[in-house]
N, C-alpha and C positions, 0 to 999 in steps of 0.2 A: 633637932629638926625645928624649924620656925614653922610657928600656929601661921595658917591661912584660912583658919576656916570660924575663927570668932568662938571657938570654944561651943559648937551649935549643936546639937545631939539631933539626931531621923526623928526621933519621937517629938523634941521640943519646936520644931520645923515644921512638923506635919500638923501639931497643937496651934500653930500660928496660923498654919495654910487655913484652918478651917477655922478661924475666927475674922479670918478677911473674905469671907466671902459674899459678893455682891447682892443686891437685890434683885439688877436686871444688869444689860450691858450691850445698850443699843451703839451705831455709829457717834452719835451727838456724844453720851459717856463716855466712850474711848477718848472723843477727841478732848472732852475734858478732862481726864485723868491725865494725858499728854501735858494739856496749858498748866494743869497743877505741878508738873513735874520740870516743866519751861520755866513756870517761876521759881519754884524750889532752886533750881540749879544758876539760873542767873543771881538771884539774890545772895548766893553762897559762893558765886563764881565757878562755879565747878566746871572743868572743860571734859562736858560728856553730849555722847549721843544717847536720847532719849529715841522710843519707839513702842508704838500701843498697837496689835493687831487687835483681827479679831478671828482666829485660827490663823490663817495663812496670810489673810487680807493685811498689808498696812494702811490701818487711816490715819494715823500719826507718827510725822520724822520730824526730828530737830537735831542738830549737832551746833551745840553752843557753842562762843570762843571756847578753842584751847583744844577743842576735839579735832580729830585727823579721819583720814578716811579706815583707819586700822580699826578704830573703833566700832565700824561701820560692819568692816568684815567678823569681829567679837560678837556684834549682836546676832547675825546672820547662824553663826556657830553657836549661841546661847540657844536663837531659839527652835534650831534644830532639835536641840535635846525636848525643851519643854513640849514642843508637839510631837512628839515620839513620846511620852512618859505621863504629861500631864501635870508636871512637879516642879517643884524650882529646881535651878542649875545649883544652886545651895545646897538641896535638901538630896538630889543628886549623886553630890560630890559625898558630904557626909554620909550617906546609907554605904556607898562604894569602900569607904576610909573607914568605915565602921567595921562593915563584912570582910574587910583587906582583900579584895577583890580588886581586879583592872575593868574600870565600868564600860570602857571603849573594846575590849574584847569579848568582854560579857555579855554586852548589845550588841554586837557584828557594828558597831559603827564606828566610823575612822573620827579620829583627833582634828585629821584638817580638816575637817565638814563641821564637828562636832565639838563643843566647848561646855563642860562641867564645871564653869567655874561662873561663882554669885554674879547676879544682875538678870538673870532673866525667871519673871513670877508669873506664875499660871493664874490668871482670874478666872474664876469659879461664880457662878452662879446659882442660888437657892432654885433647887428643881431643874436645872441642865449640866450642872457641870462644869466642866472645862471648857471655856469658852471665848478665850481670848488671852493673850500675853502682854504684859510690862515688862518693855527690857531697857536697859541702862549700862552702860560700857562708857568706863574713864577714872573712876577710879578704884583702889584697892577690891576686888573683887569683895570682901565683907562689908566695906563700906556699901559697893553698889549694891548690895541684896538689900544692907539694912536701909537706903535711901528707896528702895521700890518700897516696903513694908510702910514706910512713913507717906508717902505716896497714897497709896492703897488705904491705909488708913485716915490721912485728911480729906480722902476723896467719900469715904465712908461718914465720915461726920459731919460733912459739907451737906449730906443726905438725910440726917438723921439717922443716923444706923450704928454708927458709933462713938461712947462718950468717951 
């Protein structure tokens, strides 16, 4: 069976969740988390659709060269799951692979609606929670989760929040 999932464990996923968590995360911060993640990917050339809500709201879309509109409908299906759950589509997928469980039957939610696979991260807020999404579709779904994390985290240092 070929690894898709970066070798990530529920526990080492959810360890991560909660050391990226935000201070605030007004419209202006999303849309920066977005430019950081524009630049990221033009500099690397990566052919991805980037996307920063804030629940449901998008304040930030970009689909670099090389990205297609398929990508587009990836994110749509990512971030279905993270606002149903609160979690990465990473952390997700692992818990589901862990438990050997079918997550899409488990949830009553359909596969074509619905995408458990890396690239879309829940931003968390000190004292609210769950309160907005980073999603990323283009490429190998490990890469996209670990490209949101590096994200999240230069958006954090850019802050002071993390060294």
């Amino acid at each position: 069976m070929v690894e898709t999932t970066g070798g990530f464990t529920s526990e080492g996923l959810a360890l991560e969740a909660s050391t990226l968590i935000l201070p605030s995360l007004t419209q202006a911060e999303a849309i920066e988390i977005g430019e950081i993640a524009k630049g990221i990917g033009l500099e690397r050339s990566h052919p991805i659709a980037i996307e920063v809500r804030l629940k449901e709201w998008i304040v930030f879309h970009v689909s670099l060269p090389g990205s297609t509109p398929v990508n587009d409908a990836w994110i749509a299906r990512k971030a279905r799951v993270t606002m149903a759950t609160g979690h990465s589509t990473m952390y997700e997928r692992v818990l589901a692979e862990e438990q050997g469980i079918n997550w899409y039957e488990k949830n009553g939610m359909p596969e074509e609606t619905h995408a458990i696979h890396g690239g879309s991260l829940a931003l968390n807020v000190t004292g609210l929670g769950f309160t907005g999404i980073l999603l990323i579709s283009g490429l190998p779904q490990v890469q996209d989760h670990l490209l949101g994390v590096e994200i999240i985290a230069e958006f954090l240092a850019r802050k002071g929040e993390l060294s």
